[in-house]
C-alpha positions as CSV (number, residue, x, y, z in Angstrom):
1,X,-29.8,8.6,-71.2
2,X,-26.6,7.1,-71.5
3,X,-27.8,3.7,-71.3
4,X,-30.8,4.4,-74.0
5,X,-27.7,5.3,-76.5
6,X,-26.2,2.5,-75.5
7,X,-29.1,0.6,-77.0
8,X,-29.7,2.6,-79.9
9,X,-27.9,1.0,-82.8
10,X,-28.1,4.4,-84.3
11,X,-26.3,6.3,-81.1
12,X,-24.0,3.5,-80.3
13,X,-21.1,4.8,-82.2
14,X,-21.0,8.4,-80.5
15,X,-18.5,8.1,-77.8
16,X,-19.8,9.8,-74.6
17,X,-18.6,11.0,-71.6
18,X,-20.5,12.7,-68.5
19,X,-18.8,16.3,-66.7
20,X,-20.2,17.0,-63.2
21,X,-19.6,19.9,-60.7
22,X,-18.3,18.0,-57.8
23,X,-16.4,14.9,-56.7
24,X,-19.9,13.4,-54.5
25,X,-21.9,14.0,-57.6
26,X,-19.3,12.0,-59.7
27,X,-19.0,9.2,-57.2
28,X,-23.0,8.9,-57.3
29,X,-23.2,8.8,-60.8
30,X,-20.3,6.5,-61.5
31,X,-22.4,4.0,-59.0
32,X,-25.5,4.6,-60.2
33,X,-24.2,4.0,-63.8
34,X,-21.9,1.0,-63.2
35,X,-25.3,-1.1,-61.9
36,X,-27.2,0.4,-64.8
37,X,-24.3,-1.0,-67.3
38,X,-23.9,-4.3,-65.7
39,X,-28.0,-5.1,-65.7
40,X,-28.2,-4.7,-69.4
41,X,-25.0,-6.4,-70.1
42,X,-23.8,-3.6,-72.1
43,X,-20.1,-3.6,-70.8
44,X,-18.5,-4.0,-73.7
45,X,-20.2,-1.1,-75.6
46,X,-19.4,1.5,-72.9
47,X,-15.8,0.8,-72.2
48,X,-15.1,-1.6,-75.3
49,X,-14.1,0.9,-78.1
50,X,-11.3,3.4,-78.3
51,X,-13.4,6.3,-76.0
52,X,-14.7,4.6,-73.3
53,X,-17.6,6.6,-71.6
54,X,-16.4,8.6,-68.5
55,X,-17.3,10.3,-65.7
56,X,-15.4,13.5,-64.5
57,X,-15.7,16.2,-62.6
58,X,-15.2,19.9,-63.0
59,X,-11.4,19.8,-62.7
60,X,-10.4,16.5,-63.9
61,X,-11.9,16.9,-67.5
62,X,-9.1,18.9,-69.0
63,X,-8.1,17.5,-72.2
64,X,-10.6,14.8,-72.8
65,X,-13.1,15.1,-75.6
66,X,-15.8,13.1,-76.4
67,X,-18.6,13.2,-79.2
68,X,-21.3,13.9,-76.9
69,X,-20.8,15.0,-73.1
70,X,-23.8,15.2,-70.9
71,X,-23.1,17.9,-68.1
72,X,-24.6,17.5,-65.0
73,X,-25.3,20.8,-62.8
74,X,-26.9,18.9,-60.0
75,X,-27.4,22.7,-58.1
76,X,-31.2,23.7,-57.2
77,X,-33.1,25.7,-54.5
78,X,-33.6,24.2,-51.5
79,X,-36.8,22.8,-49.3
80,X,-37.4,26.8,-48.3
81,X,-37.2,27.6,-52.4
82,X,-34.0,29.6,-52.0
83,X,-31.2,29.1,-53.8
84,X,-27.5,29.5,-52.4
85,X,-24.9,31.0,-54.8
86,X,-22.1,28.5,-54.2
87,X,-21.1,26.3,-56.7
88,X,-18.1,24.9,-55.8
89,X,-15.4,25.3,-57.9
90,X,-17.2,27.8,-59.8
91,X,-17.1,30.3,-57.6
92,X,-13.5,29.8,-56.8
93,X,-10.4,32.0,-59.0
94,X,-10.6,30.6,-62.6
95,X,-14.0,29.5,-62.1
96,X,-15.4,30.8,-65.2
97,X,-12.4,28.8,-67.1
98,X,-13.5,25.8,-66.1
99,X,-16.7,26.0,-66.8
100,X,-15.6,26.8,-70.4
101,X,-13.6,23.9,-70.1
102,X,-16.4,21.0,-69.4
103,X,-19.0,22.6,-71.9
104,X,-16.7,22.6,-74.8
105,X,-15.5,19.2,-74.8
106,X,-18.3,18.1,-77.3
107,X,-17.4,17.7,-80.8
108,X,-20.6,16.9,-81.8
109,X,-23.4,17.7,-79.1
110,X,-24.0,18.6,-75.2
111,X,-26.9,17.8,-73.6
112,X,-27.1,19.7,-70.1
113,X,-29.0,18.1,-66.6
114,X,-30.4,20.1,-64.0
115,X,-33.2,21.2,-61.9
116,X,-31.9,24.8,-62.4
117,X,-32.7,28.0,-64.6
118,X,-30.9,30.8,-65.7
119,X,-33.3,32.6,-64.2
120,X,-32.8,31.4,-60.9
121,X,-29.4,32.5,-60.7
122,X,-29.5,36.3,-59.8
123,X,-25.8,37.6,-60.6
124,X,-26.5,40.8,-58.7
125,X,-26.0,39.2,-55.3
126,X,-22.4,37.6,-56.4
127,X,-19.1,38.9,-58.2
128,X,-18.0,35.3,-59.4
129,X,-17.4,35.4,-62.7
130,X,-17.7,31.5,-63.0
131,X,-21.1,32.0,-61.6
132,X,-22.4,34.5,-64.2
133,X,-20.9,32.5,-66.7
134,X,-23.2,29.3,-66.0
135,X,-26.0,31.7,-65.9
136,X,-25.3,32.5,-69.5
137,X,-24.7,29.2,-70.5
138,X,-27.8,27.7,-68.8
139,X,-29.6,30.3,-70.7
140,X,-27.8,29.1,-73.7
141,X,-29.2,25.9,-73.1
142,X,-32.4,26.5,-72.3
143,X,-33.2,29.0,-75.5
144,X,-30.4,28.2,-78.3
145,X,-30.1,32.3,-78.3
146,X,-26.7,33.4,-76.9
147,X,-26.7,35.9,-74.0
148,X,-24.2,38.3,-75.9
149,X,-22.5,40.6,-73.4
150,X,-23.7,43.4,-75.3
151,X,-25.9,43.0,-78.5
152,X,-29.1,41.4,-76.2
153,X,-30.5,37.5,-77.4
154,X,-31.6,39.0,-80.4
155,X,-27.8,39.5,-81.9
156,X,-26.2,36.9,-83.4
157,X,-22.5,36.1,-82.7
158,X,-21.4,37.2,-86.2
159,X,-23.2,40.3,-85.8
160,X,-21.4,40.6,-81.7
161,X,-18.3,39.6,-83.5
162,X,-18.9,42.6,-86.7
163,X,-19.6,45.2,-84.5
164,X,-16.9,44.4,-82.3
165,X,-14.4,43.9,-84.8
166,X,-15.6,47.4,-86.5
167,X,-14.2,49.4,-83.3
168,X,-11.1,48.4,-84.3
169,X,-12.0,49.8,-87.8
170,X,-13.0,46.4,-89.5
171,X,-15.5,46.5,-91.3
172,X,-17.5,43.5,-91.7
173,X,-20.4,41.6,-93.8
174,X,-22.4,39.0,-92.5
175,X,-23.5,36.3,-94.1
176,X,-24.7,35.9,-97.8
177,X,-24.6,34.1,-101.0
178,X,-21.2,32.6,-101.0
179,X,-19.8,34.4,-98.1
180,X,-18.5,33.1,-94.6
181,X,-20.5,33.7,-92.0
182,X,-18.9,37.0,-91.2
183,X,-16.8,38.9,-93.9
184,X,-13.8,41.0,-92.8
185,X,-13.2,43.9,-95.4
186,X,-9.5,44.4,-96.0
187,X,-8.7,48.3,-94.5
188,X,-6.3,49.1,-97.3
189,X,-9.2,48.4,-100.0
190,X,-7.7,45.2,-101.1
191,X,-11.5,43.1,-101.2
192,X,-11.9,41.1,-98.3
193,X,-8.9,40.0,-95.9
194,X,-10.3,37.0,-94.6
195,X,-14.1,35.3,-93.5
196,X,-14.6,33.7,-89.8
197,X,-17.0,30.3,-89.9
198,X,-18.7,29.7,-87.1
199,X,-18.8,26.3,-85.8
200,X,-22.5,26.1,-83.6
201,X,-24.8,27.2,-86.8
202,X,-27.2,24.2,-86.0
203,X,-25.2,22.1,-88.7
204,X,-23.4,19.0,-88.4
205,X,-19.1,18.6,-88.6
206,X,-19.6,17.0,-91.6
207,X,-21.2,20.0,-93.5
208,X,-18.8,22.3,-91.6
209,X,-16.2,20.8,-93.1
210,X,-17.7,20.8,-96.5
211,X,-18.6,24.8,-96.2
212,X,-15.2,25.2,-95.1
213,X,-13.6,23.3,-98.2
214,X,-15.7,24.8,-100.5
215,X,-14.7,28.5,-99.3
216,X,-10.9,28.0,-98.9
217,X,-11.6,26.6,-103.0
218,X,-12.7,30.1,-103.6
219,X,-9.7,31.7,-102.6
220,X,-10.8,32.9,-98.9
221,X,-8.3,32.9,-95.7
222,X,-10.8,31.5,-93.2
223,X,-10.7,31.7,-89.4
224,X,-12.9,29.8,-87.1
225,X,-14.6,30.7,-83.9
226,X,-17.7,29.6,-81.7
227,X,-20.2,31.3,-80.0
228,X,-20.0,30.0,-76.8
229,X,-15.8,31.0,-75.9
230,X,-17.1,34.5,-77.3
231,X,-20.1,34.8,-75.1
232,X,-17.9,33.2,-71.7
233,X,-15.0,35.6,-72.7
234,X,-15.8,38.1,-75.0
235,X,-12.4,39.9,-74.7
236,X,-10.1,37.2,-75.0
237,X,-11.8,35.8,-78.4
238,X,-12.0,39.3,-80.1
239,X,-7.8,40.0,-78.8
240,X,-7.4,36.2,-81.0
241,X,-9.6,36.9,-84.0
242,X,-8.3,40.6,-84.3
243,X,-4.7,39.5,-83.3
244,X,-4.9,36.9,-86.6
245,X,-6.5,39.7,-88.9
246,X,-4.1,42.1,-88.0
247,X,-1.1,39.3,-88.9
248,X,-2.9,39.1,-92.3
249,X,-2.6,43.1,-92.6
250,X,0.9,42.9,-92.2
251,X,0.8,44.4,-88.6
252,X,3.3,41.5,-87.1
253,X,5.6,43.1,-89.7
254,X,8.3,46.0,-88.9
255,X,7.1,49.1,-90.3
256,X,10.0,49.4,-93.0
257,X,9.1,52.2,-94.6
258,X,10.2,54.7,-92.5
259,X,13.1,52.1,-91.2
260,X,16.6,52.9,-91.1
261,X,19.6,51.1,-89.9
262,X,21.0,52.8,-86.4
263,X,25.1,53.7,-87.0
264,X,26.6,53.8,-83.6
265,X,30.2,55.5,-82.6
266,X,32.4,52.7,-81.7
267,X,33.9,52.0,-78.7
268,X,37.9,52.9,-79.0
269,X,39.0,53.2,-75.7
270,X,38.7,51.6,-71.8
271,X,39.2,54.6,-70.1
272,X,38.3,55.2,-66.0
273,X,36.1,58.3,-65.3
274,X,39.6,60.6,-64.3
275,X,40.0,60.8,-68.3
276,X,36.8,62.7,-67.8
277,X,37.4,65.0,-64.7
278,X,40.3,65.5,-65.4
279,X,40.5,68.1,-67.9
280,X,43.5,66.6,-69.6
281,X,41.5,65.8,-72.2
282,X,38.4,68.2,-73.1
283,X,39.1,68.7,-76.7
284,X,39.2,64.6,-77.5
285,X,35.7,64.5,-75.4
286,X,34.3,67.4,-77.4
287,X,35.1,66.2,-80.4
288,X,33.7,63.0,-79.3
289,X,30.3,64.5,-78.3
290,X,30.1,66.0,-81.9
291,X,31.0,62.9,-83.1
292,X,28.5,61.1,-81.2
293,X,25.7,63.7,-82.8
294,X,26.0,63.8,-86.2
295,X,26.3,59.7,-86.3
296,X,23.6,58.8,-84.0
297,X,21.4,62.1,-84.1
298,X,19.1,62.6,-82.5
299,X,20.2,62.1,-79.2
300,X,18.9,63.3,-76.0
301,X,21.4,65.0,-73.7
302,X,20.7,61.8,-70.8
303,X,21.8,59.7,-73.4
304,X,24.9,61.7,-74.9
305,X,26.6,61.3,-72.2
306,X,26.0,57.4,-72.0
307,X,27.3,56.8,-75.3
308,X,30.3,59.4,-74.3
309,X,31.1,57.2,-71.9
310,X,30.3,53.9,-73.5
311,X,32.7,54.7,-76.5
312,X,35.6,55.5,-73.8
313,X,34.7,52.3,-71.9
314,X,33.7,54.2,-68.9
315,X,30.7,52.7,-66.6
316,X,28.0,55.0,-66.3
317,X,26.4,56.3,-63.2
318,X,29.4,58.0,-62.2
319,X,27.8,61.8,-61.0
320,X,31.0,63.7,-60.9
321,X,31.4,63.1,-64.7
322,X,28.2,63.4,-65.8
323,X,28.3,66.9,-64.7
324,X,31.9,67.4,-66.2
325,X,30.0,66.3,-69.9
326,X,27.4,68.8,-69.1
327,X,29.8,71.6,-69.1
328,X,31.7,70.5,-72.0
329,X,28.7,69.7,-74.0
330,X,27.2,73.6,-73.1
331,X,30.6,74.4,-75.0
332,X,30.0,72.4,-77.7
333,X,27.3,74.5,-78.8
334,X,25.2,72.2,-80.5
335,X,21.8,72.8,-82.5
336,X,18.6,71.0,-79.9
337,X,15.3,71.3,-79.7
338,X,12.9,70.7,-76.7
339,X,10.1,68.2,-76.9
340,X,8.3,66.4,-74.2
341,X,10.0,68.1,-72.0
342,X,13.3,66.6,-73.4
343,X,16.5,67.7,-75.1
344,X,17.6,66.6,-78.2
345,X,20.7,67.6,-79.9
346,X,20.9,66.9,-84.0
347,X,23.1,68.3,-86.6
348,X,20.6,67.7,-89.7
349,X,17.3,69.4,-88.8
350,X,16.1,66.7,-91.3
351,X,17.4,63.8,-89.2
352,X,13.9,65.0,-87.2
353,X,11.8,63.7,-89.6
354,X,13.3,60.3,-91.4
355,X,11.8,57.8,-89.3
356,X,13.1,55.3,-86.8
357,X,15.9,53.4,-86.7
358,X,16.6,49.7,-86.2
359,X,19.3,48.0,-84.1
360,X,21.6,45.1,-84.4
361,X,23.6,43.0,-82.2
362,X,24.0,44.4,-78.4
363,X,20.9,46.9,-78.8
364,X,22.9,50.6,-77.4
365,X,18.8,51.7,-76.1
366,X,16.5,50.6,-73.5
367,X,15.2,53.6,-71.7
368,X,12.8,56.4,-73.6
369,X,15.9,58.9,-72.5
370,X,17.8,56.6,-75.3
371,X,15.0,56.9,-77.6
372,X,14.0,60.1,-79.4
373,X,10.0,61.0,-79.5
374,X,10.4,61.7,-83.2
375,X,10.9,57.9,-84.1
376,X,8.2,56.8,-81.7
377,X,5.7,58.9,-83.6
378,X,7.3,57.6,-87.4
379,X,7.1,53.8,-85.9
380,X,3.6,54.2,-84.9
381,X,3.0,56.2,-87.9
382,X,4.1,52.8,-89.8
383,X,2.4,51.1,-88.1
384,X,-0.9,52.1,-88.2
385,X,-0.6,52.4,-92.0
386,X,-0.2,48.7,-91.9
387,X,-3.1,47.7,-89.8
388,X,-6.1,48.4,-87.9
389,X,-6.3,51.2,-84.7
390,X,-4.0,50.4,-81.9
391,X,-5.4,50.8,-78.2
392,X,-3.2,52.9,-75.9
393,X,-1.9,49.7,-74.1
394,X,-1.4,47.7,-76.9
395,X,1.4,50.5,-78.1
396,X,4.4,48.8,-76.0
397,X,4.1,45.4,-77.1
398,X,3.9,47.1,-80.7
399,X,7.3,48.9,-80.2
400,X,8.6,46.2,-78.0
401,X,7.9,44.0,-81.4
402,X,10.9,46.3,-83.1
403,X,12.9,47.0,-79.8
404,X,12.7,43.6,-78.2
405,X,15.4,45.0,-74.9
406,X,13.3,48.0,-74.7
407,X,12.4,48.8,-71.2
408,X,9.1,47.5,-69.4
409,X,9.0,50.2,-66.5
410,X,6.6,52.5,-65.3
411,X,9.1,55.4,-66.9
412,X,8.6,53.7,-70.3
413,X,5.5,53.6,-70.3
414,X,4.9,57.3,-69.9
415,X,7.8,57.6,-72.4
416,X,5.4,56.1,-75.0
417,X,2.3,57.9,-73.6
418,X,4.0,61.1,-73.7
419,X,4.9,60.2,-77.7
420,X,1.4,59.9,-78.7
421,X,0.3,63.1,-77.1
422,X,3.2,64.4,-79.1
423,X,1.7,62.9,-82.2
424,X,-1.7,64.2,-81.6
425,X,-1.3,67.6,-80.9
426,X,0.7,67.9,-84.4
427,X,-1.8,65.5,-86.4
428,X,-0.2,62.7,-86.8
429,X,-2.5,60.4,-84.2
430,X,-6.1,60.6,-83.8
431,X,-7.7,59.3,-80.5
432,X,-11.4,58.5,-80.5
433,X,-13.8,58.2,-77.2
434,X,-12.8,54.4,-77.0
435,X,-8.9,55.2,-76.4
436,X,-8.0,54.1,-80.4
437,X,-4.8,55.4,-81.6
438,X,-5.3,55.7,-85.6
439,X,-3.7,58.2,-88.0
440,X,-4.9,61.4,-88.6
């Protein structure tokens, strides 16, 4: 094949390069083709131009890209008709990566050898991922009809990508006069947010690239995908797609609405943890502790007593004085309210309701002790009226997007759990079968 393109003045100019699955299989070819090369005197077009042709195996080709690649399974049954599940470095960690490695380094067109079938390959008797991907790609091969994971052969990738995109409450057109292949309907009602162009439609780079000018002409935000990284790994392509759409909705923004500065009690002393035990000084530490309240309300009692002793200059973890603040907060006799199973003093009963508050310089909070639940549930709020539903476990990278020193523990975690829980049993979150967070 490689040396009838050689001789075809229409073919010549496609650079080429071959992928195989192992380094004996490379080393065959590379002899097989070098005497090929040499017998029709065709050095020069091979390795004359700016791509040489090359032969590579499965874990050398990174980074190289040719116009065409011809991928070479060399796999098959044996004498006895049976066919052994090992394929090398497919079936090894990361196996499925590097298959989609070697089949996307084709700009133009990939032309796949083998003996072997997609039908041959029963995925049942193996966990390797790498192994059920070429099973889906040889199938891909063999019928031009993507394997989706879910939608059958009969569903296209734009209508995969639609359906998938609506669980995360896009909704979606595909196809039609003047539209990209799929259409993503702006959530807030403004028209449509963006279209995604898929590059495998059976059409050449050159009319890609003309459909794509002519839409961005029209005023559309495009976003491209193909249909092979979304059949290999499905999750990974819908997290970039929806990750981009929900940039465009504003969701990489902070929440501002309900955003308010934090104003922090300074630090006026360097004291050691006596000036707390000792009693000398109750009525400076209760005023303090009311201090500390109606500037920074809410507060939870864990972290009044940090910033007691962070204004004084006094390192915390020091037991004896913890339970010295207890006692003087108790006579303090400040307003609280229990939720989650937490504390919180405030002054304003209002200060419970007026959103979340931002922090500059040294951040005072990390734990969810430092936080209250009331702002978690008004920065989620936010939001979610900026964007699409959230997943559960996509909530701490949100919050961590507005708190960047917030905590990554297991105790955080349940912090943030324990805020939506919070927000749905008072309608402010709903949670549908598939674990989305939206607003009620």
């Amino acid at each position: 094949e490689i040396v009838r393109r050689l001789c075809d003045p229409a073919l010549r100019g496609m650079s080429m390069g071959v992928v195989t699955f192992s380094e004996a299989q490379r080393e065959e070819i590379e002899r097989q083709l070098s005497r090929k090369i040499a017998k029709w005197g065709l050095e020069n077009a091979a390795y004359g131009g700016e791509e040489p042709v090359f032969v590579k195996n499965l874990e050398s080709v990174q980074g190289d890209e040719r116009d065409c690649i011809l991928f070479s399974v060399c796999y098959g049954a044996g004498k006895d008709g049976k066919l052994s599940l090992n394929f090398g470095p497919l079936n090894r960690a990361g196996g499925a990566r590097r298959l989609n490695v070697a089949i996307t380094r084709a700009r133009e067109e990939t032309l796949v050898f083998t003996g072997l079938s997609a039908g041959q390959i029963d995925c049942n008797r193996t966990s390797s991922e790498g192994v059920a991907a070429l099973a889906k790609f040889l199938g891909y091969a063999e019928r031009g009809v993507l394997p989706l994971p879910f939608g059958g052969e009969k569903e296209s990738a734009g209508g995969y990508l639609a359906r998938e995109l609506g669980r995360y409450g896009y909704r979606c057109v595909c196809g039609g006069e003047g539209l990209p292949d799929v259409a993503v309907c702006d959530p807030r009602g403004r028209g449509y947010l963006c279209g995604v162009l898929f590059g495998d439609g059976g059409e050449t780079l050159r009319d890609r690239a003309l459909r794509f000018s002519l839409l961005k002409r029209a005023g559309w935000e495009l976003l491209t995908a193909e249909s092979l990284p979304l059949c290999l790994n499905p999750a990974r392509e819908i997290a970039r797609i929806r990750e981009r759409l929900d940039r465009l909705c504003g969701g990489g923004r902070e929440p501002v609405r309900y955003a308010r500065a934090y104003r922090a009690v300074p630090a006026t002393a360097q004291e050691t943890p006596a000036f707390i035990t000792g009693g000398e000084h109750d009525g400076e530490l209760r005023a303090r502790i009311r201090e500390i309240v109606s500037t920074e309300e809410p507060v939870s009692r864990a972290f009044l007593k940090k910033r007691v002793l962070a204004t004084f200059g006094i390192p915390a973890g020091n037991a004896r004085a913890e339970r010295r603040l207890d006692e003087l907060i108790a006579g303090c006799f400040l307003r609280s309210v229990r939720a989650v199973g937490t504390e919180y003093f405030y002054r304003r009963r209002s200060s419970l309701s007026e959103g979340f508050r931002t922090e500059e310089g040294a951040p005072p909070r990390r734990e969810g002790e430092d936080f209250t639940v009331f702002e978690m549930v008004s920065l989620l709020k936010g939001v979610l009226e900026e964007r699409a539903p959230l997943r559960e476990e996509e909530i701490p990278a949100v919050v961590r997007g507005v708190y960047p020193s917030a905590s990554r523990g297991e105790r955080f975690l349940g912090f943030l759990k324990d805020c939506v829980s919070y927000g749905e049993e008072r309608g402010v979150f709903t949670r549908s079968a598939s674990d989305l967070i939206s607003l009620a």
